[in-house]
C-alpha positions as CSV (number, residue, x, y, z in Angstrom):
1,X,0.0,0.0,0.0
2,X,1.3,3.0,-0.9
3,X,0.9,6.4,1.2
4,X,0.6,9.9,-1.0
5,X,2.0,12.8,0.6
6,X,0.7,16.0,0.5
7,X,2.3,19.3,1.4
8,X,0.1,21.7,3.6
9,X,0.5,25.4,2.1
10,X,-2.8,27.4,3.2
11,X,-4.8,26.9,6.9
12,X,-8.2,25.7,4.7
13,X,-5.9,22.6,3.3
14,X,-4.7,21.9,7.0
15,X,-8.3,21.5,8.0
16,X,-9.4,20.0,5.3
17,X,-6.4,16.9,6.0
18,X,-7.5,16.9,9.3
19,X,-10.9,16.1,9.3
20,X,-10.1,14.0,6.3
21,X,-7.9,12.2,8.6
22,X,-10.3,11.8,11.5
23,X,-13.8,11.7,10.4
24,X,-14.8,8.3,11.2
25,X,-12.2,7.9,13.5
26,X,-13.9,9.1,16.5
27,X,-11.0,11.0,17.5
28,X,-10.1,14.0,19.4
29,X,-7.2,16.1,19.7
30,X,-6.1,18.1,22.2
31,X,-3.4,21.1,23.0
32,X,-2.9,23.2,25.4
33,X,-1.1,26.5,25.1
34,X,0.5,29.0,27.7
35,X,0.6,32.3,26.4
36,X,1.7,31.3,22.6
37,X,2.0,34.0,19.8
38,X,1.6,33.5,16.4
39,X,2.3,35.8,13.8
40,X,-0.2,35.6,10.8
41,X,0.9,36.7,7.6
42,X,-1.7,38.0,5.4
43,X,0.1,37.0,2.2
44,X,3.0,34.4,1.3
45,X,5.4,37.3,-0.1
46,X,8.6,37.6,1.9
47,X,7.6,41.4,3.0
48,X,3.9,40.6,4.1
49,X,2.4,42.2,7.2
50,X,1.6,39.7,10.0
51,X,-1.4,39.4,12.7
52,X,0.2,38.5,16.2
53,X,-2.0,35.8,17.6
54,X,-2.5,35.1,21.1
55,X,-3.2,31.8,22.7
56,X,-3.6,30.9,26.1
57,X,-6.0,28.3,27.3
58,X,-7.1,24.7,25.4
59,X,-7.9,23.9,21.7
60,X,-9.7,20.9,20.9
61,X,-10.5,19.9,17.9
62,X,-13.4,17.0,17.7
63,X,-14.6,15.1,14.9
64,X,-18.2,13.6,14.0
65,X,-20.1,12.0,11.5
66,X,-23.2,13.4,10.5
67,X,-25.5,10.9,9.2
């Protein structure tokens, strides 16, 4: 069996391979951050401005099928 890998480039694709990954799965994952910044940028060219992010507290991320 062979395994295609994908590269991740924008955050809908990560979500996308996520809950293609889980759905059925009956998984959760959870993190927990302590006072984590991100820094956004709002385009992929090398000069983009960035959003800072803040995260502090629990992100869970939960999977179910809707039938």
């Amino acid at each position: 069996m062979t395994i295609e890998k994908k590269e991740t480039h924008t955050w809908p694709e990560l979500a996308i391979g996520l809950y293609e990954q889980l759905t059925g799965k009956n998984a959760e994952i959870t993190y927990e951050f302590s006072n984590m910044e991100i820094h956004v940028p709002s385009s992929t060219a090398d000069d983009s401005k960035q959003a800072k992010w803040g995260l502090n507290g629990t992100l869970r991320v939960r999977t179910k099928d809707l039938v």
